[in-house]
C-alpha positions as CSV (number, residue, x, y, z in Angstrom):
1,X,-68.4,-4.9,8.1
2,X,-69.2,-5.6,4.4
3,X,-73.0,-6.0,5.0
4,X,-75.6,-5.1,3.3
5,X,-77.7,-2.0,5.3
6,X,-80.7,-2.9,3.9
7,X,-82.2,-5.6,2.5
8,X,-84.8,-4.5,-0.2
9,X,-85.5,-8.2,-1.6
10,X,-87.7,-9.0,1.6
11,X,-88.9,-5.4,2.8
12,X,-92.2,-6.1,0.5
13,X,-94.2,-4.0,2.7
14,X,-92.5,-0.8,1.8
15,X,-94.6,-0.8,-1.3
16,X,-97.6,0.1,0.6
17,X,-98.4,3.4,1.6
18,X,-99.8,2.3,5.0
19,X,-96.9,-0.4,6.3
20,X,-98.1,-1.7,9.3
21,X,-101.4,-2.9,7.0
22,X,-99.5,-5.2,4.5
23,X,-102.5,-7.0,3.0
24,X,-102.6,-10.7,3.1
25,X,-99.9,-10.4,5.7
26,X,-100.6,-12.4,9.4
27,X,-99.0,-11.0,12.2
28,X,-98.7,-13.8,15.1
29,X,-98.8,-11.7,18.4
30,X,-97.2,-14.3,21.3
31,X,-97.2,-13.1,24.7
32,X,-95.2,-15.0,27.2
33,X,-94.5,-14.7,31.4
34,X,-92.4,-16.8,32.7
35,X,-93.3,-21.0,32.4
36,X,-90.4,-21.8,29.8
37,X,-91.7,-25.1,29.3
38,X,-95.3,-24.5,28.5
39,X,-93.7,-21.7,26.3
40,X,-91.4,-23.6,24.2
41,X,-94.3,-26.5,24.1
42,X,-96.9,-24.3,22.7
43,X,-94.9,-22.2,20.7
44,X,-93.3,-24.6,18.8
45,X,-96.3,-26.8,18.0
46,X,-97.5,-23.2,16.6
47,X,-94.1,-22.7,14.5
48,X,-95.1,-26.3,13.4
49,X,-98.5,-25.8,12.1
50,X,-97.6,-22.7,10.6
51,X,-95.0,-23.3,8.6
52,X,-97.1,-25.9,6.6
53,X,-99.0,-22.8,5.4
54,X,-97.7,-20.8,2.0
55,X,-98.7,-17.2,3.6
56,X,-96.3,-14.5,4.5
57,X,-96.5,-14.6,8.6
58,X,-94.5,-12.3,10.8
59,X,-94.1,-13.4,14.7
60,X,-94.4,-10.4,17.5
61,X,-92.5,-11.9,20.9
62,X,-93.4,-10.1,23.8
63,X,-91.1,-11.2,26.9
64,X,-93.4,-9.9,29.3
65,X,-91.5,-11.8,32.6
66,X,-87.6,-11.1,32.6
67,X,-87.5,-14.7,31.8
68,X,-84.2,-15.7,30.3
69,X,-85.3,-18.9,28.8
70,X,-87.9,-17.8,27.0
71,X,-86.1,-14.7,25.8
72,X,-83.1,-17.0,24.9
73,X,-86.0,-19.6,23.0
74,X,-87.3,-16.5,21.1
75,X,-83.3,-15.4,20.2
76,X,-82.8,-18.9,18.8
77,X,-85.7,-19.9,16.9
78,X,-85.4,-19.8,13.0
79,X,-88.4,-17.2,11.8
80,X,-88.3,-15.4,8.7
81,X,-89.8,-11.9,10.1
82,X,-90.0,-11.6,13.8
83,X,-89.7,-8.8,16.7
84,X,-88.9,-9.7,20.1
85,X,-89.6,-7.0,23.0
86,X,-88.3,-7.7,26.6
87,X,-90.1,-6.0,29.3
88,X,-91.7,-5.8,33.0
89,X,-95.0,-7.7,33.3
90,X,-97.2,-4.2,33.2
91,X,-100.1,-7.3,32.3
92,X,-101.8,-8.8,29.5
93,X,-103.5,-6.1,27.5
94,X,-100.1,-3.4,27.7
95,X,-97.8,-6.1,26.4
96,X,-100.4,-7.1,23.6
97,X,-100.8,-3.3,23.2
98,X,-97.2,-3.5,22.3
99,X,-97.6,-6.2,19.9
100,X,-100.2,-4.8,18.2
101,X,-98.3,-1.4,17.9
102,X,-95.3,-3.5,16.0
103,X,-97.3,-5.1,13.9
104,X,-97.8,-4.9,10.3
105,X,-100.4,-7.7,8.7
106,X,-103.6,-7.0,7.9
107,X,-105.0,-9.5,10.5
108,X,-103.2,-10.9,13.8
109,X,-103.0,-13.7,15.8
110,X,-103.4,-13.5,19.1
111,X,-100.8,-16.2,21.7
112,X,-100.0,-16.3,24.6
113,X,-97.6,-19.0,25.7
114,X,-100.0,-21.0,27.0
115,X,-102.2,-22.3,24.2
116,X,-101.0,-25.4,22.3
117,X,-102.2,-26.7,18.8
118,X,-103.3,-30.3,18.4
119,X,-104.3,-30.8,14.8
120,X,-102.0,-31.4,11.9
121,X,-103.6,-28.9,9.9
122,X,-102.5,-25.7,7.6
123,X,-105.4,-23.7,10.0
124,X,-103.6,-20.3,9.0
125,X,-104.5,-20.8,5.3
126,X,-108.1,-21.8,6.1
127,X,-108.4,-18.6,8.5
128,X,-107.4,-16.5,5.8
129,X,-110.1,-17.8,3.2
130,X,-112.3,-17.6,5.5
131,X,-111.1,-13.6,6.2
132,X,-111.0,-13.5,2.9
133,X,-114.3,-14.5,2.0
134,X,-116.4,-13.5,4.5
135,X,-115.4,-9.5,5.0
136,X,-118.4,-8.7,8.0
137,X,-116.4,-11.4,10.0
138,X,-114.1,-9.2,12.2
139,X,-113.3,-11.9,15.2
140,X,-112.4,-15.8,13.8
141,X,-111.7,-18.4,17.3
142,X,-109.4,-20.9,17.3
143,X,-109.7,-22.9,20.4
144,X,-111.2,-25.9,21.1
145,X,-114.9,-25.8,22.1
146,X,-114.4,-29.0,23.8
147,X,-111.3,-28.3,25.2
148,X,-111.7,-30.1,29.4
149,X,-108.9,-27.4,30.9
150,X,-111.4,-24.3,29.3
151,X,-114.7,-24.9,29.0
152,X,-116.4,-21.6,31.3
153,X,-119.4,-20.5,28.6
154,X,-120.1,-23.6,27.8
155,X,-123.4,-24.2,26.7
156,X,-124.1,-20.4,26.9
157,X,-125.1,-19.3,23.5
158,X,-123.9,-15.8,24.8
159,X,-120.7,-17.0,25.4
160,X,-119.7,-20.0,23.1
161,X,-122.8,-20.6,20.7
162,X,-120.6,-23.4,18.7
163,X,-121.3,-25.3,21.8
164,X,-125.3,-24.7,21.9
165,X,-128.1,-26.5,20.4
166,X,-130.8,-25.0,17.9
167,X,-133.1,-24.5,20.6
168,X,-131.1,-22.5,23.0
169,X,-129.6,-20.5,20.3
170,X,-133.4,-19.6,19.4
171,X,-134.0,-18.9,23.2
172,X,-131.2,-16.6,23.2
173,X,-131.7,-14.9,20.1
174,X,-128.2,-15.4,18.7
175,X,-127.9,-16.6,15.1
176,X,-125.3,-19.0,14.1
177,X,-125.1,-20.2,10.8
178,X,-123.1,-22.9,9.0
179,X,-120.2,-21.7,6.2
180,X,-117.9,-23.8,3.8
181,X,-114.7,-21.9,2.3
182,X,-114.0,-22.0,-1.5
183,X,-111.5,-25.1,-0.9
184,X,-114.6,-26.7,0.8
185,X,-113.5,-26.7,5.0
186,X,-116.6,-26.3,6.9
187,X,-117.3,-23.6,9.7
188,X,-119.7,-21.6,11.2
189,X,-120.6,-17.7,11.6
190,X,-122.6,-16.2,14.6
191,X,-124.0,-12.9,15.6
192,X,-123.2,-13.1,19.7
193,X,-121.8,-10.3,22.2
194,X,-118.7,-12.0,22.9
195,X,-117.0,-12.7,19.7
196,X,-114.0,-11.2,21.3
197,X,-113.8,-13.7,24.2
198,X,-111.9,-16.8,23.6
199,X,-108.4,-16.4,22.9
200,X,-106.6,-17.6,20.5
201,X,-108.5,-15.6,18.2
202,X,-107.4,-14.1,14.8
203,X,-108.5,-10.2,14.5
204,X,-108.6,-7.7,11.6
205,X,-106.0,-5.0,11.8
206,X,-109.1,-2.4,10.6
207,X,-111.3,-3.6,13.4
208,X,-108.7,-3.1,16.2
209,X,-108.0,0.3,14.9
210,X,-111.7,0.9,15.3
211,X,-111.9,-0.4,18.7
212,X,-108.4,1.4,20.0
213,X,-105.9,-0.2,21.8
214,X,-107.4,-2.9,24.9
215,X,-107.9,-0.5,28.3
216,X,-105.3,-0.8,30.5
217,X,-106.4,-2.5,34.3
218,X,-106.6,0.0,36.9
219,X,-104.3,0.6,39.4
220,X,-104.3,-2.3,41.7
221,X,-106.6,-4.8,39.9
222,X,-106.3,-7.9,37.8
223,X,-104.1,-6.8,34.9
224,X,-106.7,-9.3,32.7
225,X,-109.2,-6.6,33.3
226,X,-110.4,-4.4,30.8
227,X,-111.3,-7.2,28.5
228,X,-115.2,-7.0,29.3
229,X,-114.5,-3.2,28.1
230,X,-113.1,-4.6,24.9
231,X,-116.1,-7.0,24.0
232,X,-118.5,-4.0,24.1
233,X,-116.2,-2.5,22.1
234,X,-116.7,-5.1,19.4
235,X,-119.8,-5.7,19.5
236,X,-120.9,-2.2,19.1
237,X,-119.3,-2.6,15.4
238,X,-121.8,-5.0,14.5
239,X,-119.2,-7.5,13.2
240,X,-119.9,-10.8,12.9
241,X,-117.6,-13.8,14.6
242,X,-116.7,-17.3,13.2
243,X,-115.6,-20.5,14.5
244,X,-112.6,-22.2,12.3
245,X,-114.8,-25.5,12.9
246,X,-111.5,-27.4,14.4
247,X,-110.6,-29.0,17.8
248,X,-108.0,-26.8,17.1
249,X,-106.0,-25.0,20.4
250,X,-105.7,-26.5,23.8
251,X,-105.2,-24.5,27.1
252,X,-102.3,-26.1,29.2
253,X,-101.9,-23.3,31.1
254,X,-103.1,-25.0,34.8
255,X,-99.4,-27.1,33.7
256,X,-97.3,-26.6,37.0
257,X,-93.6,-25.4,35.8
258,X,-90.8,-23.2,37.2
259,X,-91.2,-19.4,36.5
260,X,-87.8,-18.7,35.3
C-alpha cells in the first residue's frame, strides 16, 4: 500500500539492549471495566495533565470488561505510543500483569479508570525528578491524602504517614522526612510497610522485576486479592516510598454509571 513498514524515526528504544527498560521513559498502565463515563472522565483529565509534561510517555489500555465504549474511547484518542489489549475481566492484578508485560519505561504509572486528576500541574515531570533524584525511592503516591471518597488509613502512620502527626509517627516508629526536588517542589519520603498501597502510584520498572509479577486471587475470591502479598513483597526490599506532596488524584469510583 506504499507505506512505510517500519518507522525508525520514533522506535528510539531499539537503541537499548534491554527494550522494555527505555530509561527516562514512563509507561502509563490504565486499567478499565466497564463505567465509560468515569473512564473517559478520568482518563482524559490524565491525557490533560500529561501532555503539559516534555517526557516521552507511552499509555498501556487494558479493556478488561468487553466494554465497547471504552474500547472505542481508547481507538480514538490521539496518543503518540499506546497499546490497547481487549480482554475478559480475569481481575485487577492479571490485566495489570498484562500491562506491565507490554511495557517498556523505566518507571510506570499505575490507572485504573477510576482515578481523576484535579490539579493543573506538570506532576509527571516532578515524579521523575523526584525518581531521578532520590534512587532508594522505589514506590512514589499520587493520590490525595485528603481525598473524602478514600480516606481508609487515615491517620495510620502504617498506612498513610503523610496524614500523621510527629507524635504518632514517633509512636509508630515510621520515619518520614521532608524533600525539595532540584526545581524546588516540596515532598516528603517515609520508611512504612505499605508504600505499595495507595494507587495511583508510579513504580520502578527494576523494583517490579524484583518483586515478580502481582499474585493472581485464588479461585473463587476477590480478584483484588493478592495485593497484601505484594506489599510484603516491597517492603522486604527495603525501598523507601514518597509522597508527590499534591492534592493530586481523586477516587470517583463510588460514581453510579451504566456498565457498558
Amino acid at each position: 500500500n506504499g507505506e512505510p513498514r517500519w518507522d525508525y524515526g520514533v522506535q528510539r528504544y531499539k537503541s537499548h539492549r534491554d527494550v522494555f527498560f527505555e530509561p527516562g521513559l514512563i509507561s502509563i498502565l490504565f486499567l478499565a471495566c466497564g463505567r465509560h463515563d468515569v473512564t473517559k472522565r478520568c482518563l482524559l483529565a490524565t491525557v490533560d495533565s500529561v501532555a503539559r509534561s516534555p517526557l516521552e510517555v507511552e499509555w498501556i489500555f487494558i479493556e478488561n470488561g468487553q466494554c465497547e465504549q471504552n474500547y472505542k474511547l481508547f481507538q480514538e484518542i490521539n496518543l503518540e505510543r499506546k497499546v490497547i489489549v481487549r480482554q475478559r475481566n480475569y481481575g485487577i492484578n492479571q490485566g495489570l500483569n498484562q500491562a506491565w508485560g507490554l511495557s517498556r519505561g523505566e518507571f510506570c504509572l499505575i490507572h485504573e479508570n477510576d482515578w481523576e486528576v484535579r490539579q493543573n500541574v506538570d506532576f509527571l515531570s516532578i515524579a521523575h525528578d523526584i525518581m531521578q533524584e532520590q534512587p532508594d525511592v522505589g514506590v512514589l503516591q499520587l493520590r490525595a491524602v485528603y481525598d473524602p471518597c478514600e480516606n481508609w488509613g487515615l491517620g495510620e502512620p502504617k498506612y498513610l504517614p503523610w496524614s500523621c502527626s510527629n507524635e504518632m509517627l514517633e509512636k509508630a516508629n515510621v520515619r518520614l522526612w521532608p524533600e525539595s526536588t532540584q526545581t524546588g517542589h516540596h515532598y516528603q519520603i517515609a520508611n512504612f510497610p505499605n508504600g505499595f498501597n495507595n494507587n495511583p502510584v508510579i513504580i520502578r520498572k527494576s523494583l517490579y522485576r524484583e518483586c515478580g509479577p502481582y499474585p493472581e486471587a485464588d479461585l473463587g475470591c476477590d480478584p483484588r486479592h493478592g495485593e497484601t502479598e505484594y506489599q510484603e513483597r516491597v517492603a522486604k526490599t527495603g525501598c523507601a516510598t514518597a509522597h508527590i506532596g499534591i492534592e493530586l488524584f481523586y477516587h470517583c469510583g463510588h460514581m453510579t454509571t451504566k456498565a457498558n
